[in-house]
C-alpha positions in Angstrom: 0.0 0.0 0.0 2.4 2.7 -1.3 -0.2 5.6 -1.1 -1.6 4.2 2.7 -5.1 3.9 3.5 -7.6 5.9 4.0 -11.8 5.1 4.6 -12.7 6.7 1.3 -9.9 5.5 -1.1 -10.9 1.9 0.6 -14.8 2.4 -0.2 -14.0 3.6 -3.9 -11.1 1.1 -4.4 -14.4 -1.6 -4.0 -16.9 0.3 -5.9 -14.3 0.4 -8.7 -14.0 -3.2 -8.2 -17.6 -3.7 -8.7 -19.8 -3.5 -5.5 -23.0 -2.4 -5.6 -23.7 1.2 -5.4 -27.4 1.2 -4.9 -27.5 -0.9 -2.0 -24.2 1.1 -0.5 -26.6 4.1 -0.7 -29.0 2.4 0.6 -27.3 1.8 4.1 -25.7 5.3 4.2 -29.2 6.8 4.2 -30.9 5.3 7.5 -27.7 7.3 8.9 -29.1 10.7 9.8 -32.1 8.5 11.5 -29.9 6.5 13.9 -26.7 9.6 14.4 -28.6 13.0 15.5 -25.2 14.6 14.3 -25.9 14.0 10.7 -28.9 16.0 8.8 -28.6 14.5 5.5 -26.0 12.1 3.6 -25.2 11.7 -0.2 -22.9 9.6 -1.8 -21.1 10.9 -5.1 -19.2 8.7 -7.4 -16.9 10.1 -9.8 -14.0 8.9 -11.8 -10.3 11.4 -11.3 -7.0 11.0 -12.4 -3.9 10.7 -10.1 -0.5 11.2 -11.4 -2.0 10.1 -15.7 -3.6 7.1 -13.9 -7.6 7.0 -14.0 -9.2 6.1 -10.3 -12.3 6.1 -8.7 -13.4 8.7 -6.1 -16.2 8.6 -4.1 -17.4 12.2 -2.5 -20.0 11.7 0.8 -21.8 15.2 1.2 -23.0 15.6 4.4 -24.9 18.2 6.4 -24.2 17.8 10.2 -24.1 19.3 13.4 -20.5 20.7 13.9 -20.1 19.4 17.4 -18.0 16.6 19.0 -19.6 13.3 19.7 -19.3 11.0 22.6 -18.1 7.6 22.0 -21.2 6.0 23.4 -23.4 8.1 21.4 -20.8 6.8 17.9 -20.9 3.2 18.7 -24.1 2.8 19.8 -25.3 4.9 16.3 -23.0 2.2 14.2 -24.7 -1.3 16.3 -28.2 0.7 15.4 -27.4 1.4 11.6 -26.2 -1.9 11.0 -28.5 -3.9 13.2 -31.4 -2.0 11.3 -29.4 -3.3 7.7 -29.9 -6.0 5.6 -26.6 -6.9 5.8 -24.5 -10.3 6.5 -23.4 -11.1 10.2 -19.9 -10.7 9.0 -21.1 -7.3 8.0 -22.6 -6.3 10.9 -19.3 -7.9 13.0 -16.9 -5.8 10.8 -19.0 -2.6 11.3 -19.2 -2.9 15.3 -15.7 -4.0 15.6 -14.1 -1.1 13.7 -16.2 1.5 15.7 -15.0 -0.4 18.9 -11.7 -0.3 17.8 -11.2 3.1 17.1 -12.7 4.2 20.4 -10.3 1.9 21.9 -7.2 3.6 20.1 -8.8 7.1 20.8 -9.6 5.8 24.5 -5.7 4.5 24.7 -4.0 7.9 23.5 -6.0 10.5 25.3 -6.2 8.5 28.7 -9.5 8.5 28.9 -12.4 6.0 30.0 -13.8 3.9 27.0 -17.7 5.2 27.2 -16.5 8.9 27.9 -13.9 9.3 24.8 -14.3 12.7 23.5 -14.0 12.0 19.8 -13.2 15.0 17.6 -12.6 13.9 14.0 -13.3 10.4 14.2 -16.9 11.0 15.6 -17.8 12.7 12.5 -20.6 11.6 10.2 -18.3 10.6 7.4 -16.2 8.0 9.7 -19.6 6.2 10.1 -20.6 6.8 6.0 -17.3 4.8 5.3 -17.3 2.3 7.5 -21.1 1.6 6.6 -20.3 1.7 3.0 -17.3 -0.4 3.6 -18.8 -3.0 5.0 -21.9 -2.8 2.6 -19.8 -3.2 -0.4 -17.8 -5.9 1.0 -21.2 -7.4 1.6 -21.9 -7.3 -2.4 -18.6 -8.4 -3.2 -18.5 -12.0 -0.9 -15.3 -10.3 0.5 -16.2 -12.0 4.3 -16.5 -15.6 2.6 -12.7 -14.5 1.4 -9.0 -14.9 2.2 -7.4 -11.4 2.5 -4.1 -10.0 1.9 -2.7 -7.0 2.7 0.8 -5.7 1.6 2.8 -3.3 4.6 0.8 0.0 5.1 2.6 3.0 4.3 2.2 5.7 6.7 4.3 8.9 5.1 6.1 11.2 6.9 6.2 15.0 8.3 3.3 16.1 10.4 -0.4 16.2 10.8 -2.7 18.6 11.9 -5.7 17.9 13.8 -7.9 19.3 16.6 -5.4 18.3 19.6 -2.8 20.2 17.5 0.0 19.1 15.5 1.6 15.8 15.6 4.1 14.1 13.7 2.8 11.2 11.2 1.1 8.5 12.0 -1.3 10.2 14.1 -1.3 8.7 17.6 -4.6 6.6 17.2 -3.4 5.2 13.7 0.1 3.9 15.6 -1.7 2.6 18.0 -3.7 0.0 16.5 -0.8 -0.8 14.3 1.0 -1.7 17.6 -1.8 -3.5 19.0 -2.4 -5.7 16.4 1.1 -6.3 14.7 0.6 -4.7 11.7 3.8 -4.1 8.9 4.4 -0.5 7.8 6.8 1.0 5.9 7.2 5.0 5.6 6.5 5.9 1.8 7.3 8.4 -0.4 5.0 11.3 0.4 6.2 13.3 3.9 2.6 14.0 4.5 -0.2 11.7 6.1 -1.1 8.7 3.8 -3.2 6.1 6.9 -5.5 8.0 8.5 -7.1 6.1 11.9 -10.5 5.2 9.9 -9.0 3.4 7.3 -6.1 1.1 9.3 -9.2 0.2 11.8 -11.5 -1.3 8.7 -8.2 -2.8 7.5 -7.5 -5.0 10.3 -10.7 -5.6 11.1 -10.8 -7.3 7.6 -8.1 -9.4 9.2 -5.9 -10.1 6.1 -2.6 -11.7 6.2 -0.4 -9.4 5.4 2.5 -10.8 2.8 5.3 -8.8 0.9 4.1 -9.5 -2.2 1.2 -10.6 -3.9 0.1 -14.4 -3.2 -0.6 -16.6 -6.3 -3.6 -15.7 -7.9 -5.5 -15.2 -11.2 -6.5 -11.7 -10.8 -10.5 -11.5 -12.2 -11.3 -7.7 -11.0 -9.3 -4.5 -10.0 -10.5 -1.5 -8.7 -8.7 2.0 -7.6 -9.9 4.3 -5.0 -8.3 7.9 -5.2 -7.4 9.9 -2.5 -8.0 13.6 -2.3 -4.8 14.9 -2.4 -1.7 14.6 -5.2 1.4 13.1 -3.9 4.6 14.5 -4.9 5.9 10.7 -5.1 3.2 9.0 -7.2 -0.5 8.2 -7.8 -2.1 8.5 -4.7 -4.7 5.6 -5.2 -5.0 2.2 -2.9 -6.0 -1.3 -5.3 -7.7 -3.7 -4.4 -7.8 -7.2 -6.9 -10.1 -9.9 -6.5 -9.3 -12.9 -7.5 -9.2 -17.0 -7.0 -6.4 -18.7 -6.0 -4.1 -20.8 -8.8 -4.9 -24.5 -6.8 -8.4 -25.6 -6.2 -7.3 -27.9 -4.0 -5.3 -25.9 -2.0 -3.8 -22.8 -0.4 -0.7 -21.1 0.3 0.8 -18.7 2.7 4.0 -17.4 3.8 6.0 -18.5 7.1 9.0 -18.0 9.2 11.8 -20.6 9.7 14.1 -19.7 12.5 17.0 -21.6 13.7 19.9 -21.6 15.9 23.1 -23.7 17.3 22.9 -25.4 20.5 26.3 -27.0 21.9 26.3 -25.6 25.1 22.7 -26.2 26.4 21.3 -29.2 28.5 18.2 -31.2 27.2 15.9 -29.5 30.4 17.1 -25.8 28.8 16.3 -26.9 25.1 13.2 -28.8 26.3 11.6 -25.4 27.7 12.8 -23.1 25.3 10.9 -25.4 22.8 7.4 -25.3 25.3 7.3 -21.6 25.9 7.9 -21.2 22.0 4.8 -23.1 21.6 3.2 -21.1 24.2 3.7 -18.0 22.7 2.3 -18.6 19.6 4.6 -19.9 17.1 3.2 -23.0 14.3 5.7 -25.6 15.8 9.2 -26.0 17.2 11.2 -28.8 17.3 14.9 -29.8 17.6 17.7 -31.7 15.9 20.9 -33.6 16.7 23.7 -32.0 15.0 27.6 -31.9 15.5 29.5 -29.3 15.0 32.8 -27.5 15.1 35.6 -29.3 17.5 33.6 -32.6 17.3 31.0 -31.1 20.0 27.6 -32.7 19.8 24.6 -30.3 20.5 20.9 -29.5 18.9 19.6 -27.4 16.4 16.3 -25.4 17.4 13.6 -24.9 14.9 10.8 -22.4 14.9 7.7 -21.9 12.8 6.3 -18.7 12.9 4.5 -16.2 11.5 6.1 -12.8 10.3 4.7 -11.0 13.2 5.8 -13.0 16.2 9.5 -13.3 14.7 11.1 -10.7 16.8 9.3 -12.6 20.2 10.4 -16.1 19.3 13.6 -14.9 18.5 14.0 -12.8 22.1 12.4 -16.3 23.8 15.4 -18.5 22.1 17.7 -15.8 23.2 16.5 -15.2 26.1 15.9 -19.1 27.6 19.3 -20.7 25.6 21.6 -18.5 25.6 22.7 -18.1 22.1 24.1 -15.2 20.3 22.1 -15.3 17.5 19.1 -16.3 15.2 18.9 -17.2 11.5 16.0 -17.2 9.2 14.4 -18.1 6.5 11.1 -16.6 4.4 9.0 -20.0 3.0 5.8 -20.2 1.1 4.2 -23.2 2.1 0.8 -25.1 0.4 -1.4 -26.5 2.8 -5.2 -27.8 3.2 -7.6 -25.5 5.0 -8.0 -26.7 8.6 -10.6 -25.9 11.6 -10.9 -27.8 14.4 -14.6 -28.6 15.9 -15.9 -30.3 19.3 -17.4 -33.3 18.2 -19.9 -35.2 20.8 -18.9 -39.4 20.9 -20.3 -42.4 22.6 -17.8 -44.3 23.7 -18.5 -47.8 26.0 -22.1 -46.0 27.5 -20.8 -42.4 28.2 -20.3 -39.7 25.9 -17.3 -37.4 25.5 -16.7 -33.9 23.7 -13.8 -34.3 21.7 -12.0 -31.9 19.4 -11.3 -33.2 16.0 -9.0 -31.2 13.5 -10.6 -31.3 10.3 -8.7 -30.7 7.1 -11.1 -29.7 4.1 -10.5 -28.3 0.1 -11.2 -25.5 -1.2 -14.8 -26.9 -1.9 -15.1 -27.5 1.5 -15.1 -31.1 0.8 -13.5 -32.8 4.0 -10.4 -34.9 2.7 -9.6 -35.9 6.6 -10.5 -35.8 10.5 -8.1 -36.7 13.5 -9.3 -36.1 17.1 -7.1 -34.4 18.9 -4.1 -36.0 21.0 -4.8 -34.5 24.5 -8.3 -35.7 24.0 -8.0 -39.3 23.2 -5.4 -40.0 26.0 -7.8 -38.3 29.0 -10.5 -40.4 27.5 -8.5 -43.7 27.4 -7.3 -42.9 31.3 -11.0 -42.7 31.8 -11.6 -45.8 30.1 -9.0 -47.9 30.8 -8.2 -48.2 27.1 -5.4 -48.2 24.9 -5.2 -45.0 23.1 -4.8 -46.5 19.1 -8.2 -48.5 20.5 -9.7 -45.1 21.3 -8.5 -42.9 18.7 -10.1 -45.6 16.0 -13.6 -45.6 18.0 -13.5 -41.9 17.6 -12.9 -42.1 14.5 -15.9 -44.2 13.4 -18.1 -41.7 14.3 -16.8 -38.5 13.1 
């Protein structure tokens, strides 16, 4: 996202794609009944250039009371908007939780309660138009029902002005919820605001993976949302692409693999390091005999993890074995989809809740289903079973 992100370059980017402006408008008019602030609401859709390059922009005229909002008067306006909708419960979800959110970040950087947030800017009637029409025309796009990738957000540079007075970029609430929820940015080319705190909350609240470069795909639609402003480094538009993914069978995405040398750690230090990497979040973690250097037998530690939780796994092996360093590696892996479900079983007279990991196609077509480890040994101590015996009797009836 060279140009950032902003609520109205995301709602244009998906009009542009192809979303459904009627039923957009639709939404953005039982506004003024549910917010008191806003008087009337009208949605404009143009097309603009950027830099030679053709984009859509999208221009909400409003006519609103010019007074600050509460944040229980915002969020409760949102919940009664979208509640009153015909839209999706994803819809509805992704509406609440991006309000909530940016209450939370507001809450967070002025140190005040959560209900009693005075929002300046952010409780305007045009944050709620775009994250109404956000969610609307994700809605008419099947964008819920989708895997979502993001690329790092760029943020800009220099300062911003706003009603607390001048600050340098991000603004406060915008770093905040990239902080709380791990998201990659990079600076840009523009010193001048390109994420503004409406458009990074419906961003992760689409929670995409965010990758480096595109994933495979077979791009099918592409859409540009403009921003309002030129940039002295390039177009100032965010894309969006739909598209399906190259296998139909399966999917991809992109991990970590860290390692490091071990020839001066006992098995009690190596086994912990490896249970509190698990702990903390990482895919797996395993280790290897190796020799190395001088004949000296030791371990090599393996980690799995995703981009995010690099720097913490790395500071746990540090921290717990004593090593100088960590290497790794970026892999793109293909896996099935998985989800794992609490399946009821009957099992000699009594029944049992067990969790079983199913693994499923793209379809949705369930190629295989293992219960859980953990589950089929406390059920074969309560039994007084073998555990193969158990795992098999599970298995007959999932």
């Amino acid at each position: 996202m060279v140009a950032g992100i902003s609520g109205d370059m995301l709602l244009a980017a998906l009009i542009d794609a192809g979303a459904d402006v009627p039923s957009i408008e639709r939404r953005l008019r039982s506004i003024p009944v549910y917010y008191s602030k806003c008087k009337s609401i009208h949605l404009e859709r143009k097309d603009v250039k950027r830099h030679g390059f053709r984009a859509c922009g999208v221009e909400i005229q409003i006519s609103e009371d010019q007074t600050d909002a509460y944040a229980k008067t915002f969020s409760e306006a949102v919940e009664r908007i979208v509640r009153s909708s015909e839209m999706s419960e994803q819809a509805v979800a992704f509406a609440i939780n991006s309000a909530n959110l940016l209450i939370a970040a507001e809450s967070k950087v002025h140190g005040s309660g959560h209900a009693d947030v005075h929002l300046h800017e952010a409780g305007s009637t045009d944050t709620i138009a775009d994250i109404i029409g956000v969610a609307a025309a994700c809605d008419s796009l099947g964008i819920f029902e989708s895997t979502i990738h993001a690329t790092p957000v760029a943020v800009g540079g220099g300062v911003v002005n706003f009603s607390h007075g001048i600050v340098s970029t991000p603004a406060p609430a915008v770093m905040e919820i990239m902080r709380e929820k791990g998201v990659p940015i990079v600076g840009g080319k523009d010193p001048s605001e390109l994420t503004t705190p409406t458009g990074i909350t419906m961003l992760v609240n689409l929670k995409p993976k965010f990758l480096v470069t595109y994933p495979e795909m077979v791009a099918e639609k592409v859409g540009y949302g403009a921003g309002t402003r030129e940039l002295r480094g390039g177009p100032n538009f965010l894309r969006v692409v739909l598209g399906r993914t190259l296998s139909t069978e399966e999917f991809s995405d992109r991990i970590i693999l860290a390692e490091t040398n071990l020839d001066d750690a006992s098995g009690e230090v190596v086994s912990y390091a490896v249970q509190r990497l698990i702990d903390s979040g990482a895919k797996d973690a395993w280790v290897t005999s190796a020799q190395f250097k001088k004949n000296r037998p030791g371990y090599v530690l393996h980690v799995i993890c995703d981009q995010k939780d690099l720097e913490q796994c790395s500071k746990i092996i540090i921290e717990e074995t004593g090593t100088l360093g960590v290497r790794y590696q970026t892999w793109d892996r293909v896996l099935l989809e998985r989800d794992v479900r609490t399946v009821p079983v009957k099992l000699e007279g009594q029944m049992f809740d067990v969790r079983v990991k199913f693994a499923k196609d793209s379809t949705g077509k369930t190629l295989r289903a293992k219960p859980e480890a953990d589950d089929v040994q406390e059920i074969a101590r309560v039994l007084q079973l073998p555990a193969r015996e158990v795992a098999r009797m599970i298995e007959t009836q999932i």
